[in-house]
C-alpha positions in Angstrom: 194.5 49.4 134.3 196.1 46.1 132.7 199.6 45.2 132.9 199.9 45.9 129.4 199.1 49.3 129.3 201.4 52.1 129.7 199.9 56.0 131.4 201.1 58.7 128.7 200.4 62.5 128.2 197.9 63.2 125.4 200.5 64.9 123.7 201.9 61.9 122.9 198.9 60.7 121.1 199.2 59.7 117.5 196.5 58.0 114.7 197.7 54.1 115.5 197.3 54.2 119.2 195.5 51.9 121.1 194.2 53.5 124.1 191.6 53.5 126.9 189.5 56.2 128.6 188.4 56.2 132.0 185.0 57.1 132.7 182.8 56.0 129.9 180.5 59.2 130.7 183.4 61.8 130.9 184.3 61.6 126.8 182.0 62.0 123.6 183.4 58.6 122.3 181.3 55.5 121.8 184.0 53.0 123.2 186.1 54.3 126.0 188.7 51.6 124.6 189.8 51.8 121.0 192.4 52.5 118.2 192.8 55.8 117.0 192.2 56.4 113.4 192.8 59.9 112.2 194.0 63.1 113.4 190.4 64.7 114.4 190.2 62.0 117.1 193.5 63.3 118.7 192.6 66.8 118.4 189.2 65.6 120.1 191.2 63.9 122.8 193.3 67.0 123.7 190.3 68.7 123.9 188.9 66.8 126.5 191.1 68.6 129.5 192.3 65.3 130.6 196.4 65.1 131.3 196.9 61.5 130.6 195.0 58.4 129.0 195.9 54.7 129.3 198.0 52.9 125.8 198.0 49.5 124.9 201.6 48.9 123.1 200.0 44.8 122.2 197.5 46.4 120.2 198.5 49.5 119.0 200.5 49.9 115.0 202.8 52.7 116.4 204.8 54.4 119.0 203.8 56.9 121.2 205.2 60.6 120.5 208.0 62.0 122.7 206.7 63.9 125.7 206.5 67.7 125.6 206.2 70.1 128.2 205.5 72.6 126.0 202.2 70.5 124.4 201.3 69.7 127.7 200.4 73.2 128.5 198.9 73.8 125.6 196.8 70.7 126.1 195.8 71.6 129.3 194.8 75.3 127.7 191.5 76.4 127.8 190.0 75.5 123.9 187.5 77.1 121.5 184.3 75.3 121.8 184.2 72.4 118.3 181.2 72.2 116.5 182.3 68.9 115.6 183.2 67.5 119.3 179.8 69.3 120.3 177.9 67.1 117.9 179.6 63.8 119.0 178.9 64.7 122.9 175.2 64.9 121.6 174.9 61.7 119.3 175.8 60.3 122.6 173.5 61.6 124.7 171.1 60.2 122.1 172.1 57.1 122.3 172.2 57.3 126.1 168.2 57.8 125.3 167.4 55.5 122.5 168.9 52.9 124.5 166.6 53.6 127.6 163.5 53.9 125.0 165.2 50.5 124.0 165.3 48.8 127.5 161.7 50.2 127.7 160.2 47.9 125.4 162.8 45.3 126.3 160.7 45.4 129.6 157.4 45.6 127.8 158.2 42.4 125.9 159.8 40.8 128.7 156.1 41.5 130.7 154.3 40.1 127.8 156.3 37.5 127.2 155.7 36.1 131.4 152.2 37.2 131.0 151.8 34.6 128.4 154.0 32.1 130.3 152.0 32.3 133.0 149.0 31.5 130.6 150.9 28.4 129.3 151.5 26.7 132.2 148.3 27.4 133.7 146.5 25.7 130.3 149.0 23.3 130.0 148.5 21.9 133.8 144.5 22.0 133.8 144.0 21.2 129.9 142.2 17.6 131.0 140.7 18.1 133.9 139.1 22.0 132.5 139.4 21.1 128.9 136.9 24.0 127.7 138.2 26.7 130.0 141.9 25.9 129.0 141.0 25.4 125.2 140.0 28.8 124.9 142.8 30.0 127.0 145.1 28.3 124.0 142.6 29.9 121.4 142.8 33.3 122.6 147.3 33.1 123.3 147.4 32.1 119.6 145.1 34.1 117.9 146.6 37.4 120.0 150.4 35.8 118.9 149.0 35.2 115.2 146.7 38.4 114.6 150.0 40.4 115.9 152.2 39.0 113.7 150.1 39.1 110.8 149.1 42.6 111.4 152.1 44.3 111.9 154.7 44.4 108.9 158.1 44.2 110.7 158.3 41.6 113.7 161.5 41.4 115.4 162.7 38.3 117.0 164.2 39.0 121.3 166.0 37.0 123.4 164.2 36.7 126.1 165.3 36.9 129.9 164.0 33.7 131.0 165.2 31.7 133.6 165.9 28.5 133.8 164.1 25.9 136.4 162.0 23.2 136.3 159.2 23.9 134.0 161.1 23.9 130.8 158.2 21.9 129.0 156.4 25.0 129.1 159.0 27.3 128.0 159.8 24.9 125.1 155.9 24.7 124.3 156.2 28.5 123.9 159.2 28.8 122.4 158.6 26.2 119.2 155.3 28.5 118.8 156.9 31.4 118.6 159.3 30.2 116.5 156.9 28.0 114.5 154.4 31.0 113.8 157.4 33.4 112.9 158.8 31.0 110.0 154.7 30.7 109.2 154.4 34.4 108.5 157.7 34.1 106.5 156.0 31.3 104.0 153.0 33.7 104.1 150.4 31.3 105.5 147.2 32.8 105.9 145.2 33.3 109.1 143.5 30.0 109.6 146.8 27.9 108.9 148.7 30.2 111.8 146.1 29.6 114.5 146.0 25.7 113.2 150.1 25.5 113.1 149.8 27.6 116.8 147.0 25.6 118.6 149.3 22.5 117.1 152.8 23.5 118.1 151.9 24.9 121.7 150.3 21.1 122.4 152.2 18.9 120.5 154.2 17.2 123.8 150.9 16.9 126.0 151.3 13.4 125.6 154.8 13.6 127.7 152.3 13.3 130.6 152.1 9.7 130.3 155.9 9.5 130.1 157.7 9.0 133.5 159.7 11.6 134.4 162.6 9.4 135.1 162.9 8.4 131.6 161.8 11.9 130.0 164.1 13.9 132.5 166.8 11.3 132.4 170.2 13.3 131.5 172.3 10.1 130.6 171.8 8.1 127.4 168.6 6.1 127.2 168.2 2.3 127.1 166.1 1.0 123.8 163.4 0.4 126.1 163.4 3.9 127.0 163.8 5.5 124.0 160.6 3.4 122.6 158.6 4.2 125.3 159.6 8.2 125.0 158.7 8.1 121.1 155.6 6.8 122.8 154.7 10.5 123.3 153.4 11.5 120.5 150.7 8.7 119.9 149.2 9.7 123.4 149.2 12.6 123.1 147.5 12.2 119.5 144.8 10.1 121.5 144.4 12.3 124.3 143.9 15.6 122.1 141.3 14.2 119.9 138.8 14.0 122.7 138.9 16.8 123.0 136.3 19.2 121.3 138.0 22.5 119.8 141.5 20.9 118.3 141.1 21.1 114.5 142.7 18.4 111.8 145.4 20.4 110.8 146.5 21.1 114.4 146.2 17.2 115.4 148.4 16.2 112.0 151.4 18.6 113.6 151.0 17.1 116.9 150.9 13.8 114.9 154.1 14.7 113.0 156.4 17.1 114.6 159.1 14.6 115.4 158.6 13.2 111.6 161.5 14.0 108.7 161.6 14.3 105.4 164.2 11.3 104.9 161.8 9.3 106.6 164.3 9.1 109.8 161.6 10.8 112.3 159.1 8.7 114.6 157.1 7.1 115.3 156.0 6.4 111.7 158.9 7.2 109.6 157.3 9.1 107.3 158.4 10.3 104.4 158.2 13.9 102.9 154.9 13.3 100.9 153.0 12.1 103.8 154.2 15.2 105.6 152.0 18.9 105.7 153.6 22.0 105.6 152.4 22.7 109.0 154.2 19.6 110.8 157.5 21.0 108.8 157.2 24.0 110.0 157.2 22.2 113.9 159.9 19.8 113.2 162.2 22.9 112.3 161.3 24.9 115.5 161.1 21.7 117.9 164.5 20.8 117.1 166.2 23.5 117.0 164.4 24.3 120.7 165.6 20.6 122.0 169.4 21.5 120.6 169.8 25.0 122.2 167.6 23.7 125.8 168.8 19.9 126.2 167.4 18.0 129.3 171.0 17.8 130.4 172.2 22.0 130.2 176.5 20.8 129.3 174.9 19.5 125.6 173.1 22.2 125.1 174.2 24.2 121.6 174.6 27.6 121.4 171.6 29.2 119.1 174.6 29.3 116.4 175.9 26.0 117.0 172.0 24.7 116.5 171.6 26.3 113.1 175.1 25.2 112.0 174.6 21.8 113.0 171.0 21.3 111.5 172.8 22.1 108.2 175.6 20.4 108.3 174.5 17.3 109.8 170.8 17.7 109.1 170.1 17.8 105.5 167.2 15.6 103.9 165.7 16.1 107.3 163.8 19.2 107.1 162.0 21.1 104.2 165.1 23.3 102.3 162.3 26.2 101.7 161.3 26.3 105.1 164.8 25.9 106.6 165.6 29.0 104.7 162.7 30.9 106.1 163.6 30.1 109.3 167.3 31.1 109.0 165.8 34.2 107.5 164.0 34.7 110.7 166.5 33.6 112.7 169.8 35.7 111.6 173.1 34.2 110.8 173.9 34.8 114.3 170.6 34.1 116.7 169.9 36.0 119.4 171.3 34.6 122.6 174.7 33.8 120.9 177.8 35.3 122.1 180.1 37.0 119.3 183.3 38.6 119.6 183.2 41.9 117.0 186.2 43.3 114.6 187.2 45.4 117.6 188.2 42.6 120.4 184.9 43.2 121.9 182.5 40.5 123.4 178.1 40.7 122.4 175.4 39.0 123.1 173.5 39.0 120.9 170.0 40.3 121.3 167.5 40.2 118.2 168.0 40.2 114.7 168.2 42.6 111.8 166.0 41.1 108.8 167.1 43.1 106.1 171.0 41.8 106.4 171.5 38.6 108.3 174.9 39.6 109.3 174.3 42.7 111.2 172.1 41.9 114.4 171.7 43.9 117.5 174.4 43.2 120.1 174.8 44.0 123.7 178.4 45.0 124.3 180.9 44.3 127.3 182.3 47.4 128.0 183.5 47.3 132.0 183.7 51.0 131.9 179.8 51.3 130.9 177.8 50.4 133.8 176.1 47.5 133.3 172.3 48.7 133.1 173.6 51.6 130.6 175.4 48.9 128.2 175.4 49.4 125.0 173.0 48.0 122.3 174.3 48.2 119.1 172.8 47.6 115.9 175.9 46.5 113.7 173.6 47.6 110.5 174.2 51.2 111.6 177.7 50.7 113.5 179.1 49.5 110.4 182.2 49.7 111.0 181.9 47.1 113.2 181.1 43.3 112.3 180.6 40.0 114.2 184.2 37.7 113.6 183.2 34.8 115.4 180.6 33.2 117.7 181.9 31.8 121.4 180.7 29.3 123.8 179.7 31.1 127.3 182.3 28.7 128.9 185.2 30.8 126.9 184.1 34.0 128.8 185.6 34.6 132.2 183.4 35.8 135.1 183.4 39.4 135.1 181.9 39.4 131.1 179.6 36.3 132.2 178.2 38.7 134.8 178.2 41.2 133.2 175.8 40.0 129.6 174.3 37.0 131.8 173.9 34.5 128.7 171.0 32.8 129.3 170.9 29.2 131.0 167.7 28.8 129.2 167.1 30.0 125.6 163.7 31.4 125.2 162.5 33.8 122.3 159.6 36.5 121.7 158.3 38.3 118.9 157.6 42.0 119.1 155.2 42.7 116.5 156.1 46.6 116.6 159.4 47.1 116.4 182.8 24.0 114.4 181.0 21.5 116.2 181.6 17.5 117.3 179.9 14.7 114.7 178.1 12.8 117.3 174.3 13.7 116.5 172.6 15.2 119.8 169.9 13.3 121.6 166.9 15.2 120.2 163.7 14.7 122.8 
């Protein structure tokens, strides 16, 4: 109980009342916190057997009624069962369900999703000194990633529960494939160009090898000198690849070329957009946008939100306006991993996307009455009464809603192939 709210009998409720519950599991409601709207809800809620609930007079439009001894005893009077109340006791229930069915292949993605982790640091880490071994290992992720995406007609973007730690190269290797092959299927590339733009994406920074790590884990501004030799990166690894038997043209021009722009602004050969493929667009997009949300230095990292904002606002004549669209396509208005505070006060992280309208992702709701491995999911395309008003930094959220939706540290993204920001530009690695 808050020091704004105010114990009253439910015979005092009224349509207008802001109130709370207690015990999310003892009511048929969705929220055990909201306004109510019409008269049905209060006969619902003097149906309930409870004597008293909780009113918030800062967010309610009216007064409470008078108390009345009289309704109180007929409140607390045994009722005729309500079809109606009946029905919302078991949409919840179903919710309670679809929500574990829900968490279920949360799980399942979350297990693919380490499996193929574990593959990419293991290829990553041996792919010179076992070349053919980890070449095919690379073959096999991409073509199981590609042949997924390609054969399944709706692919839903997840955050992923990754942690953070210090291996990041190999969760942004993963992450700008995912994300590259995703906005691939959107500009309907065929099967050779998605292994190509895969093999390409997943080994485009091999040549950070033969950077030291005190300039290419360096959290403070680079020198000149440092900055040259980081840009340095992508010719080794350009060299270093093509001895390699097994890595194809098309995926050696993205390695060549992910860091290159369409303005001709990019390194290391400041190309401009005719000498640039589709495929290394496609990487520059995802790689970016990775290297805003997961900075070397964690306090300059965007939010998912923030990234996509900026790369508009700041970035245009940088990347290809076709793809760029794709990719916000596949991305959602609001990414998953942002935080969003709803038309009802409420505070979400959001959790995947909803392809068919942009504005209506999935959301996992702070409720402190819901226990924290039942929270709710909503999908905001079928809650419509509901809608994100504005996106918020995890350092606005005080500890008990940090703890409770545990924004990620580290940004990572999966595919399941069934189911106002400062001018200074970031520093991009």
């Amino acid at each position: 109980m808050s020091g704004l709210e105010q114990r009253i009998g439910v015979e005092q409720l009224r349509v207008g009342l802001y109130i709370h519950l207690e015990g999310w599991t003892d009511h048929p409601f969705l929220f055990s916190s909201f306004r109510i709207r019409n008269e049905k809800q209060v006969q619902v809620l003097r149906s309930l057997g409870m004597a008293h609930v909780l009113y918030d007079p800062s967010k309610s439009d009216q007064l409470p009624l008078p108390p009345s001894p009289l309704a109180v005893k007929a409140a607390s009077s045994p009722r005729p069962v309500d079809p109606e109340v009946e029905a919302m006791w078991a949409a919840k229930q179903a919710r309670r369900e679809k929500l574990a069915v829900q968490r279920e292949a949360m799980a399942r993605c979350d297990k693919t999703f380490c499996t193929s982790m574990t593959t990419v640091q293991s290829l990553l880490r041996n792919l010179f000194s076992r070349p053919e071994e980890s070449l095919q290992q690379a073959h096999v992720l991409v073509s199981g990633m590609v042949d997924s995406m390609l054969n399944n007609k709706d692919v839903v973007l997840h955050l992923i529960n990754a942690k953070s730690g210090d291996e990041g190269q190999y969760f942004h290797a993963l992450n700008v494939t995912v994300l590259a092959l995703i906005v691939g299927r959107e500009a309907g590339l065929d099967a050779a160009a998605m292994r190509a733009l895969g093999l390409g994406t997943l080994l485009h920074d091999q040549g950070k090898e033969k950077v030291p790590s005190q300039i290419r884990l360096k959290k403070a501004p680079w020198t000149t000198a440092e900055r040259n030799f980081y840009q340095m990166h992508v010719a080794y690894g350009l060299e270093m690849l093509q001895q390699l038997p097994g890595v194809g043209s098309a995926a050696l021009e993205v390695v060549a070329k992910h860091h290159e722009m369409l303005d001709g602004s990019g390194f290391p050969g400041k190309l401009k957009a005719h000498q640039i493929g589709r495929l290394a667009r496609i990487a520059a997009i995802t790689n970016t946008f990775d290297n805003y949300c997961n900075a070397i230095n964690p306090a300059e990292s965007m939010t998912p939100a923030e990234a996509l904002s900026f790369m508009f606002k700041y970035d245009q004549g940088k990347f290809d306006p076709e793809l760029m669209q794709l990719f916000v396509r596949s991305m959602g208005v609001y990414p998953p991993g942002s935080v969003v505070q709803l038309s009802n006060g409420q505070t979400g992280l959001v959790m995947s996307v909803n392809p068919q309208n942009l504005l209506q992702p999935s959301v996992l709701i702070y409720d402190p009455d819901v226990p924290k491995d039942e929270a709710l999911w909503l999908d905001l395309s079928v809650e419509n009464t509901l809608a994100v008003t504005k996106t918020l930094r995890p350092q606005e959220l005080c500890k008990a809603v940090l703890d409770y939706l545990d924004p990620r540290t580290r940004i990572s993204y999966f595919s399941d192939g069934g189911s106002t920001l400062p001018r200074a530009t970031p520093d991009v690695r």
